[in-house]
N, C-alpha and C positions, 0 to 999 in steps of 0.2 A: 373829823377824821383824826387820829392819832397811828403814830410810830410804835407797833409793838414790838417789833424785832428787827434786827440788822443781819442778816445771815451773808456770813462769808467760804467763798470756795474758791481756796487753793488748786491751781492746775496745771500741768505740765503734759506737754508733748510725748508720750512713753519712747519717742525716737529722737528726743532731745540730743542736741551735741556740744559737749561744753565749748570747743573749739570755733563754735561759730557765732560771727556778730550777730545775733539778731535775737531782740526780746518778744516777736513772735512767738516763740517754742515754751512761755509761760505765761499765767494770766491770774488776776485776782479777780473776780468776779463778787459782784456782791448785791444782794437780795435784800428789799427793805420792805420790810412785810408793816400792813395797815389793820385795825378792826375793821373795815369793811372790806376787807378780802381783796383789794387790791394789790399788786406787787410791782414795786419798781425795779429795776435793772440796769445798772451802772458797772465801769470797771474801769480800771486804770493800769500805767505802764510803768512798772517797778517792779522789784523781789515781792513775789506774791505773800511770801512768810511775814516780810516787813511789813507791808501793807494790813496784812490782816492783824500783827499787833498794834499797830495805831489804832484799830477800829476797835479790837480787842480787849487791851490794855485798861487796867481799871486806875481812877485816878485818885490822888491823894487831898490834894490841893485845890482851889478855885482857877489857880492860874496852868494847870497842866491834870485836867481830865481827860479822859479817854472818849475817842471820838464815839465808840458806838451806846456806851449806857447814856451819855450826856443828851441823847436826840432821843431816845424812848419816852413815850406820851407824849411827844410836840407833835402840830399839825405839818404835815408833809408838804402841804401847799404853800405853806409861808416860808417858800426858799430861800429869799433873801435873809428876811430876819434867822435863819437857821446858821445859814452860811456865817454870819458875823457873829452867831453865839460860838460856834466851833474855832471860829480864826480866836478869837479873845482866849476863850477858855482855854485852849492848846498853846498859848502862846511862848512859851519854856520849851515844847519841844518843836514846835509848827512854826506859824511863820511863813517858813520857807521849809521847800524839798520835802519827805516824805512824806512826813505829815497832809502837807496839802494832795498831796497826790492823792493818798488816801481819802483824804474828805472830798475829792474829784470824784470818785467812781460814786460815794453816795449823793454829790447832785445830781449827778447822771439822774438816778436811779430814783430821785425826786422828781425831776421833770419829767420823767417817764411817768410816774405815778398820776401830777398834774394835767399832762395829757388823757390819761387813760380815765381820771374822773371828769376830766371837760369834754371828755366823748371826741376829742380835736388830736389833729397829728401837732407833736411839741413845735414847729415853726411858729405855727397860730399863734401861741402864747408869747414866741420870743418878738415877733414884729411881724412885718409886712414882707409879702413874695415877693423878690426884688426881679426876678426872672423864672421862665416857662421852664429851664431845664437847669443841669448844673453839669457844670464841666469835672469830671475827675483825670489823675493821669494815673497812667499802671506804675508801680513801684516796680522796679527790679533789681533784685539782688539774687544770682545762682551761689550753692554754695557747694560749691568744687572746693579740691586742694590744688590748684593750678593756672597757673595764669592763658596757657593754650586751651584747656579745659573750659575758663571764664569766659574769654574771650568768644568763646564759640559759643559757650551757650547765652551771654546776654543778645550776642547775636540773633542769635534763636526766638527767645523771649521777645526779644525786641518788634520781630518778624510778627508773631504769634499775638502781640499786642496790635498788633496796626491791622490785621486779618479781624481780631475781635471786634475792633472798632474804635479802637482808641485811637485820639487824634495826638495823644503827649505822653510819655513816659520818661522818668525818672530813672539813670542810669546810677548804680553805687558802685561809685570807680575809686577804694580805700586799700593800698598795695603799698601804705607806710602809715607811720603814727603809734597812736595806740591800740588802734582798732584794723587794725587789716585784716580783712575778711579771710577765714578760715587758714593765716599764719602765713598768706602770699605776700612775701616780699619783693617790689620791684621799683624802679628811680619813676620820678613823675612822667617819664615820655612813654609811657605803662600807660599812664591812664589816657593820655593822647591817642595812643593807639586806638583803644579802646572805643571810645568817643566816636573817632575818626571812623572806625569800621558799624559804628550801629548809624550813626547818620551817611553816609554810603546807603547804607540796609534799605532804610524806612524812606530816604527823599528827604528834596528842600522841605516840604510843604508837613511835617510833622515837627511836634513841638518838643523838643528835650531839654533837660532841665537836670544836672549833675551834682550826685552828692559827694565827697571827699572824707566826710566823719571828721573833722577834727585830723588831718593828714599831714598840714602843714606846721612846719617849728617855727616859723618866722614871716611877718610880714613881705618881706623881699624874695623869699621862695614861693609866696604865694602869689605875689604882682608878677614874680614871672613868670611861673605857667599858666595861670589863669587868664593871662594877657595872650598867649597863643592859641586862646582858645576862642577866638572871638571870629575867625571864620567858620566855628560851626554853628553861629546862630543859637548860642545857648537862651533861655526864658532865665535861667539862674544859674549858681553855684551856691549849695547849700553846706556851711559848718566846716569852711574852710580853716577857720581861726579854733582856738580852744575857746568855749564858751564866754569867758571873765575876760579876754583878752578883749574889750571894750575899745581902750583907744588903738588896735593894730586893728580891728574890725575898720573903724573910721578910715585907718588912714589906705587903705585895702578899698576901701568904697570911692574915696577920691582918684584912684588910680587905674580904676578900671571900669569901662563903660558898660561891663555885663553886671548886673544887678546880683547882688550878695543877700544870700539868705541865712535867719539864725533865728533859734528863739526854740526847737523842742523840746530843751530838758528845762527850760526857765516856770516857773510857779509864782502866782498872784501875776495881779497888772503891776506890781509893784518894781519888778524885775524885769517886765517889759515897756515900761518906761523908762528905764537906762540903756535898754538897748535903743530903743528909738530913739533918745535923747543924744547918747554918748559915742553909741556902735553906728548910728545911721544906714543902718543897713533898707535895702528898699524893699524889702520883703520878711512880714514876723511871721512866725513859723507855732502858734503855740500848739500844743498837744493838748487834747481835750480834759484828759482826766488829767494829766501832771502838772496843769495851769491850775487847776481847780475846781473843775467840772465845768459845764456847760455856764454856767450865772460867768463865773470869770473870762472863759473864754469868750464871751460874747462883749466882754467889757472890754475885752483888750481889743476886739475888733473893732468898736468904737472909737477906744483911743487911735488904731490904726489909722481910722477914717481923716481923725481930725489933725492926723499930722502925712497925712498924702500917703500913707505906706498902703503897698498889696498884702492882703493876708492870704497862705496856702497852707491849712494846719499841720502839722506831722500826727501820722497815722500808722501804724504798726502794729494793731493788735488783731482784734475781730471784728466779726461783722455790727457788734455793737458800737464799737466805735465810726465806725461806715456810718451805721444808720446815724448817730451824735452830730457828725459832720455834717450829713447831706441836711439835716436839720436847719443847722447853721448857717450853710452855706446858701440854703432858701432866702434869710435874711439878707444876708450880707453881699452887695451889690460889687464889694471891691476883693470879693474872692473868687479868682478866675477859674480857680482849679482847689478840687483839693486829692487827700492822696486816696488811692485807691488799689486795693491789694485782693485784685482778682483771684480765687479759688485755684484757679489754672495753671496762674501764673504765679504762685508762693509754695515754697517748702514745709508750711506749717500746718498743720492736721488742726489746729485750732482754728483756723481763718476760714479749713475747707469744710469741718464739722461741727461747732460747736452751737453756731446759731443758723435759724430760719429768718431771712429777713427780705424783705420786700424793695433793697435798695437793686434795682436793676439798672442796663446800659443797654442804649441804642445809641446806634453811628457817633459815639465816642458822647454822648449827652445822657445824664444819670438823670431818670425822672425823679418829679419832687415828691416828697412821701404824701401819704394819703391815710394811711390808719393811724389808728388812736396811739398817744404815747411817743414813743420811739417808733415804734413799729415791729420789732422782732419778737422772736420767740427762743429759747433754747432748747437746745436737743439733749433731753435729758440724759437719755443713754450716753450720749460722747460724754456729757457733763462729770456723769461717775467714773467713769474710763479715763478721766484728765486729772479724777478727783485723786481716784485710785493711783496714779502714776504720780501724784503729787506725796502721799502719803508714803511711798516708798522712799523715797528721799530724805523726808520728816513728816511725821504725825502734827 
């Protein structure tokens, strides 16, 4: 079998809002077509325009070609060996950060292909079922302009998660920093409240687990609030510190007995072995495509293993990535949870239409996949509809 084409599609939310955190409302998606009429399906969490010139981009040099002529006529199946010709040969502009992102959504799209020629759902190939079901938590994030507004409605959501079945969800409590969600500004006793009022909502007996984005300016702003927050029974606090802040992560993890999470924008195991090494955090976080696709993140879950850490991936995009994860998370015995971004419960027309996919939930337990590959399909219609809204922006 060989790689005859890489086909990439740019897509955007046509009700996109530049003012809101969330890289839900765009996607790269990417196609990696076979001679025997196979097609895999990958995608990653970046500027879809960027992405698609990494893939794009024609190259000059041995040490900085472009990721998508460099894989045409290789066999699809030999992911490993593919993954290590793409890290070399890119290595001037890869490495690290886009690039690899980029080369993430075409392992996807590899192992999807693997699967679909071994007639087997992708876990089979990565190891052994580690468990009957798999745990995910709902993500929430409402995107109001208002902190009364927020307030109410993660409440809501919150309510509307535990009614669907969900035994944990994921509050995004970010009202400073760089990133506050839709330009609310409020001091950290904001997000206490906040907190405060979804666990009230749901009971002792549900699991939450709090993201901040990057909120905090200093290590001692964050030991103290995050130290108050230990009557509500948090699972974690995710990206409390700025990513590189390495040693304020450490001294943040000595200081408080709620378990600190970090690691979605981080790419290769290379980057996640200093977080576990230097950051100590108790829980890595990688993102499927922006680690490096499926081969890397499942390295890093290894590494996790062999240094006591929980792995809970970050998840943000579509249902391909749902399915990526649930894959993963088949294997992997020390991932409680991962994330999970219900149709119901997100703002994103890509998450609610783009794909058909097979990853369902009962009483808060995500069955483990069963068909060939990934398991998904895309809707083609929304596909051009995303394509189309993407092309008005840029061609």
């Amino acid at each position: 079998m060989k790689i005859t084409k890489i086909e990439c599609h740019v897509l955007l939310d046509p009700e996109y809002d530049p003012a809101a955190t969330s890289s839900a409302q765009d996607d790269l998606v990417v196609e990696v077509h076979t001679d025997e009429g196979i097609v895999g399906i990958g995608e990653t969490d970046l500027n879809p325009w960027i992405a698609r010139e990494c893939i794009e981009a024609p190259g000059t040099h041995t040490m900085d070609q472009g990721l998508g002529s460099m894989l045409i006529g290789e066999n699809p199946l030999e992911i490993e060996k593919l993954w290590w010709k793409a890290y070399q040969a890119t290595a001037m502009t890869g490495r690290r950060g886009a690039l690899i992102n980029a080369l993430g959504a075409i392992d996807m799209a590899l192992w999807d292909i693997a699967g679909k020629a071994a007639d087997k759902p992708v876990w089979q190939l990565l190891g052994e079922k580690s468990r009957d079901h798999l745990g995910a938590y709902a993500s929430l994030q409402p995107e109001v302009g208002s902190f009364d507004a927020y307030i109410t409605s993660m409440v809501k959501w919150a309510h509307s998660a535990k009614e669907m079945g969900f035994r944990a969800a994921k509050l995004e409590t970010t009202f400073s920093g760089p990133y506050a969600n839709m330009g609310i500004r409020e001091d950290d006793k904001k997000m206490t409240e906040v907190i405060r009022a979804v666990r009230n909502a749901v009971g002792p007996d549900f699991t939450l687990m709090v993201d901040v984005q990057y909120a905090f300016d200093s290590v001692d702003r964050a030991i103290k609030t995050i130290n108050t927050w230990q009557e509500f029974d948090l699972f974690f606090v995710e990206t409390p510190l700025w990513v590189d802040d390495l040693e304020g992560l450490s001294k943040l993890v000595a200081a408080t007995p709620i378990k600190i999470a970090s690691g979605e924008w981080l790419s290769t195991r290379y980057e996640f072995s200093d977080l576990i090494k230097y950051g100590n955090v108790g829980v890595v976080q990688p993102d499927i495509g922006r680690v490096g696709g499926l081969s890397e993140a499942h390295n890093v879950c290894n590494m996790a293993k062999a240094n006591n850490k929980i792995v809970v991936p970050h998840l943000w995009k579509t249902g391909i990535s749902v399915a990526a994860a649930a894959h993963l998370a088949t294997v992997t015995p020390h991932m409680p949870f991962f994330e999970f971004l219900p149709p119901a419960l997100c703002e994103s027309r890509l998450r609610k239409e783009l794909v058909v996919d097979e990853v369902t939930m009962v009483d808060g337990k995500v069955t483990i996949p069963q068909r060939s590959g990934l398991g998904i399909e895309l809707n083609r219609d929304a596909l051009e509809m995303f394509k189309d809204a993407a092309r008005k922006i840029r061609a």
